[in-house]
N, C-alpha and C positions, 0 to 999 in steps of 0.2 A: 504494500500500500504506500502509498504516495501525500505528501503533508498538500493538502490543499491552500491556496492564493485564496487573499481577502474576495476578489469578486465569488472566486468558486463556492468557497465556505456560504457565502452570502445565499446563490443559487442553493446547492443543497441544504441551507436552512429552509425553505421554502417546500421544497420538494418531501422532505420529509415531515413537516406537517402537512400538506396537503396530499402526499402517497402516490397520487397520480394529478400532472397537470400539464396543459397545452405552454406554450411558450408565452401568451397573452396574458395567463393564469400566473405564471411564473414573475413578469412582470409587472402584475397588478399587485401583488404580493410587498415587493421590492417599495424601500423609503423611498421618499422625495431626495433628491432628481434619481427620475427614474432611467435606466438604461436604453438605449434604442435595443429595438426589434432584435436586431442584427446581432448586439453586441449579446446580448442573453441566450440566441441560437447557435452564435460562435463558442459561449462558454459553455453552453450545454455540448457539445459537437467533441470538447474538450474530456467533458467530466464523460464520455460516452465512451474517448480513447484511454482515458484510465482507469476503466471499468467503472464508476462508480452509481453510473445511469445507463437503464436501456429504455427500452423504446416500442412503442408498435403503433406502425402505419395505418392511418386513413386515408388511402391517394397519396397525397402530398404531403398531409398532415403529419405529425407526430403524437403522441402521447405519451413524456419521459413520467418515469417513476426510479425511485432510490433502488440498484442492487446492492450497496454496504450502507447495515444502519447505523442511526444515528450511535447508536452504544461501542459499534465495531471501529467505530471512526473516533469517537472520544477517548476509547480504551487507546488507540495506537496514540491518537496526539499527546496524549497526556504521556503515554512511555516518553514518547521524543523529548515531550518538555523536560520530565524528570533527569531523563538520562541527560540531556545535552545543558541544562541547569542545576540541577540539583544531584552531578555525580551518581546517580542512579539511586538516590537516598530519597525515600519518603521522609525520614525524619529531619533530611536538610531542606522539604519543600515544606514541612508543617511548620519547622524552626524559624524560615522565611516568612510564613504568614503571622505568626506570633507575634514577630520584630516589627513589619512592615502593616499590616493590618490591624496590630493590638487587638486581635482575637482575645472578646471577653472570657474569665471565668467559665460563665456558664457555656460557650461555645464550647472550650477547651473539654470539659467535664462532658458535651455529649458527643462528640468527639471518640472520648475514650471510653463510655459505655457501647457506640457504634460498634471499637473493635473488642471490646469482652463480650459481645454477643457475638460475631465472628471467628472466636477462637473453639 
């Protein structure tokens, strides 16, 4: 799998709440200023050669939907983050949000009942 570009990410947020949508769909979806036609069919066109969208024809038409979900794609981005930031250390990425976020108490504490019910 392959780390997706701000526009790409942007497109498959879209796509995966809506499951299945026309390129119209896709751009209706999309904040103000919104992307030309073109420019959403090029990116789709894209996310289609990286596997991450297929497709089924009406004529002309298309109808993209997500083949990697949202969860498969979080799991790998978050590895890249950790490993390529945080030395492959969850605990130098929580140590980070500690420092930088000043994660309250109470976050901290569920947190760590999270992972003693994963143990």
């Amino acid at each position: 799998m392959r780390e997706l570009t701000k526009a790409e990410d942007q497109v498959m947020q879209v796509l995966w709440k809506l499951k299945r949508a026309f390129v119209k769909d896709i751009i209706a979806h999309l904040p103000p200023p919104r992307p030309a036609y073109t420019t959403v069919s090029t990116i789709i066109r894209i996310l289609e050669q990286k596997g991450f969208v297929g497709h089924k024809a009406y004529g002309k038409t298309h109808e993209y939907f997500p083949l990697v979900s949202r969860e498969s794609y979080t799991r790998f981005y978050l590895n890249e983050v950790i490993n390529g930031y945080f030395e492959g250390s969850i605990q130098n990425l929580v140590s980070f949000f500690v420092k930088e976020k000043k994660l309250s108490e109470k976050h901290l504490n569920e947190l760590l009942k999270e992972l003693q019910k994963r143990k």
